[in-house]
N, CA, C and O of each residue as an XYZ file, in Angstrom:
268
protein
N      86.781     95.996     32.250
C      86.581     97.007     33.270
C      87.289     96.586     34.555
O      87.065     95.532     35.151
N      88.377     97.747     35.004
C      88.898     97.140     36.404
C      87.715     96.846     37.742
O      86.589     97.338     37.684
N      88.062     96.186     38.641
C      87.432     96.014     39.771
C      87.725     97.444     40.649
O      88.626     98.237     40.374
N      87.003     97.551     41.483
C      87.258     98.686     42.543
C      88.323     97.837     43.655
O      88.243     96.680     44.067
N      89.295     98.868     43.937
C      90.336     98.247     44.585
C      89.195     97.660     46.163
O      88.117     98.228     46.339
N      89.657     96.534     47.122
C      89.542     96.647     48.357
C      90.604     96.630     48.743
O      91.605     96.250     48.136
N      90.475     97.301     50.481
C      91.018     97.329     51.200
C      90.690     97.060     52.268
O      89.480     96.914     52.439
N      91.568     96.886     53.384
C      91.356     96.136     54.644
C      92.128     97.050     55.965
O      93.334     96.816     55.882
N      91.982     97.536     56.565
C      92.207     98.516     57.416
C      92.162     97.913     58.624
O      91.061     97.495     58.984
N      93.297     97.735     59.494
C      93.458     96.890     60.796
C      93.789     98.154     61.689
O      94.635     99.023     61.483
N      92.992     98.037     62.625
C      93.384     99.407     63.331
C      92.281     99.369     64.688
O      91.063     99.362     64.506
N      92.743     99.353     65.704
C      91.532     99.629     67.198
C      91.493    100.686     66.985
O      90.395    100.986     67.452
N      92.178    102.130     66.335
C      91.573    103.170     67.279
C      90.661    103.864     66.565
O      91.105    104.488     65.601
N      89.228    103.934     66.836
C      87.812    104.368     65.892
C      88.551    105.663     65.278
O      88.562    105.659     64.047
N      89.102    106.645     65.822
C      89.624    107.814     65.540
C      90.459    107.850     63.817
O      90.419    108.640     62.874
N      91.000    106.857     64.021
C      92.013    106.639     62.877
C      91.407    105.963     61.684
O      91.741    105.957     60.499
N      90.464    105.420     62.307
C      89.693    104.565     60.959
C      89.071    105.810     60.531
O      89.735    106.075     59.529
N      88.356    106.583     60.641
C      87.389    107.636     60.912
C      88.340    108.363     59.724
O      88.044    108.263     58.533
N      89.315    108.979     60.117
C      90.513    109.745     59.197
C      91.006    109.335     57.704
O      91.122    109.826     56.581
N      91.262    107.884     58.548
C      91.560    106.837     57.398
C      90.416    106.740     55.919
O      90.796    106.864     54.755
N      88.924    106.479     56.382
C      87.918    106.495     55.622
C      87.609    107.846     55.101
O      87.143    107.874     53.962
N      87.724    108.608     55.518
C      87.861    110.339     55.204
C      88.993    110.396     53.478
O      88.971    110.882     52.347
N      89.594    109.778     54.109
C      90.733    110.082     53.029
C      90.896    109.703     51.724
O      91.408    110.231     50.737
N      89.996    108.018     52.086
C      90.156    107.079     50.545
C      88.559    107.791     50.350
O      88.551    107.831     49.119
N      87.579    108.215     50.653
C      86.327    108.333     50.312
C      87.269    109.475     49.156
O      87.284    109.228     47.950
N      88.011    110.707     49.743
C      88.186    111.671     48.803
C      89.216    111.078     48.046
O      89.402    111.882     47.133
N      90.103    110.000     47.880
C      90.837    109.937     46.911
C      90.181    108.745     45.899
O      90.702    108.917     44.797
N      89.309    107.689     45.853
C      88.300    107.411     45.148
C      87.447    106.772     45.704
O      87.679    105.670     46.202
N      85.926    107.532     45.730
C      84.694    106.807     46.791
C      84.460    105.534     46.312
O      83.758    104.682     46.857
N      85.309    105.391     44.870
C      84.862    102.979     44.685
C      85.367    102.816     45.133
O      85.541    101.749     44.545
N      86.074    102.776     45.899
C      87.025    102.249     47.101
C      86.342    100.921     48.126
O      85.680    101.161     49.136
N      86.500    100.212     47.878
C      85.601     99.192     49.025
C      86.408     99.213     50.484
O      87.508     98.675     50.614
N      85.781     99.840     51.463
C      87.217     99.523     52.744
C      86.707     98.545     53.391
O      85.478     98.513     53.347
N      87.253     97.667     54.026
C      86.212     97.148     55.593
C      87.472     97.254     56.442
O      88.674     97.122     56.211
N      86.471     97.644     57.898
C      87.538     97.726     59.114
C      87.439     96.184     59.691
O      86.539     95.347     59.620
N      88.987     96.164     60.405
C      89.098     95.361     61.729
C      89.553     95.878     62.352
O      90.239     96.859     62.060
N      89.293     95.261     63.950
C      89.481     96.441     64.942
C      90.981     95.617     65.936
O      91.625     96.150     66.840
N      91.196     93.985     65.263
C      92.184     93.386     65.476
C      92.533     92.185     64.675
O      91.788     91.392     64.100
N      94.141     92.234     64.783
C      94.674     91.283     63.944
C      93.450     89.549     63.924
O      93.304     88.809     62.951
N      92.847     89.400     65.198
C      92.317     88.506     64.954
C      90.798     88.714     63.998
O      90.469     87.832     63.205
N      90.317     89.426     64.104
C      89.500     90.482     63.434
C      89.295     90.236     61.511
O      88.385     89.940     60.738
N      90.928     90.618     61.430
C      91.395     90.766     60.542
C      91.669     89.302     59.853
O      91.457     89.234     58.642
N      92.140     88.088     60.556
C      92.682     87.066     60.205
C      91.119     86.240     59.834
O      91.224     85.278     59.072
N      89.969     86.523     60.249
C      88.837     85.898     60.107
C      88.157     86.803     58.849
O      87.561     86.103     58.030
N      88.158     87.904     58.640
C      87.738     88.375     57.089
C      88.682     88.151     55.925
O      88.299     88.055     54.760
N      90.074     88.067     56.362
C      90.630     87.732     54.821
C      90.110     85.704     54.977
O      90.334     84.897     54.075
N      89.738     85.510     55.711
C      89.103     84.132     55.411
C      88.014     83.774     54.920
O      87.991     82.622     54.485
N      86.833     84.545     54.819
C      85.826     84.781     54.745
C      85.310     86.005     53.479
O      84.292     85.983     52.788
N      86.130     86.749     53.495
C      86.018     87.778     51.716
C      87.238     87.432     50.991
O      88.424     87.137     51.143
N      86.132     87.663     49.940
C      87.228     87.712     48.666
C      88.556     88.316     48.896
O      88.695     89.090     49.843
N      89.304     88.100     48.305
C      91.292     88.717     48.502
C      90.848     90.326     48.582
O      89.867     90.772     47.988
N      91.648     91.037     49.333
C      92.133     92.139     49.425
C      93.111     92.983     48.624
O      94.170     92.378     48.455
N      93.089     93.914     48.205
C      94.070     94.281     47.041
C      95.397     95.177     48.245
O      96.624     95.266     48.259
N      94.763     95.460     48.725
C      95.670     96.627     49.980
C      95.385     95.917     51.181
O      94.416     95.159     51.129
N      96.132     96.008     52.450
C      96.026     96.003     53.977
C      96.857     97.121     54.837
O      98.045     97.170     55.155
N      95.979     97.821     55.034
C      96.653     98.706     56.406
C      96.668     97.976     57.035
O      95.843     97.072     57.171
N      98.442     98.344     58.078
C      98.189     97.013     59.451
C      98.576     98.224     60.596
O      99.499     99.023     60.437
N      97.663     98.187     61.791
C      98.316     98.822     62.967
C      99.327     97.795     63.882
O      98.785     96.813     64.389
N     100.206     97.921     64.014
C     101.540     97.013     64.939
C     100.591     96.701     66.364
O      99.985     95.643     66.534
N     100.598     97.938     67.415
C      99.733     98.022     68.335
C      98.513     97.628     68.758
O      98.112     98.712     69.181
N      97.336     96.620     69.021
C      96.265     96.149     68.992
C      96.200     95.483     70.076
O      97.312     95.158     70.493
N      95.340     95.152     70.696
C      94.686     94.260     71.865
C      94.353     93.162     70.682
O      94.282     93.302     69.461
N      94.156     91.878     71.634
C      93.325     90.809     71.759
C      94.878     90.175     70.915
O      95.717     89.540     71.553
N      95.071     90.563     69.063
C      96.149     90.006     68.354
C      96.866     91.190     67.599
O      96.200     91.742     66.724
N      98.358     91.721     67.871
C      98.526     93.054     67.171
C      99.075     92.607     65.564
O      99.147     91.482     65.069
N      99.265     93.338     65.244
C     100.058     93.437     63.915
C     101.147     92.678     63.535
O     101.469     92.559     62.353
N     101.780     92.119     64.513
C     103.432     91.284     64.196
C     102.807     89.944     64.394
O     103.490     88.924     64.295
């Protein structure tokens, strides 16, 4: 039996996550997402969860962006 994909969604703006989660709920609700709201965010859960199968990255971010 496959695993349900995760994904990892890097993104400050609540708006976009909001859209973002809208979208994979309708394209398959096993979908595991978790947000970060910054690259540093982000650099402390892929340390801490299991591997990620996908990463959305936003370039743009406070605190650590995307590059």
């Amino acid at each position: 039996m496959k695993h349900a994909k995760r994904i990892l969604l890097v993104d400050d703006d609540v708006d976009d996550q909001v859209y973002f989660l809208d979208a994979i709920n309708e394209i398959n609700p096993s979908m595991e997402c978790k947000l970060a709201n910054n690259g540093l965010e982000a650099l402390q859960s892929i340390k801490i969860l299991p591997a990620f199968d996908i990463i959305f990255l936003d370039l743009n971010m406070p605190i650590m962006n995307g590059f």
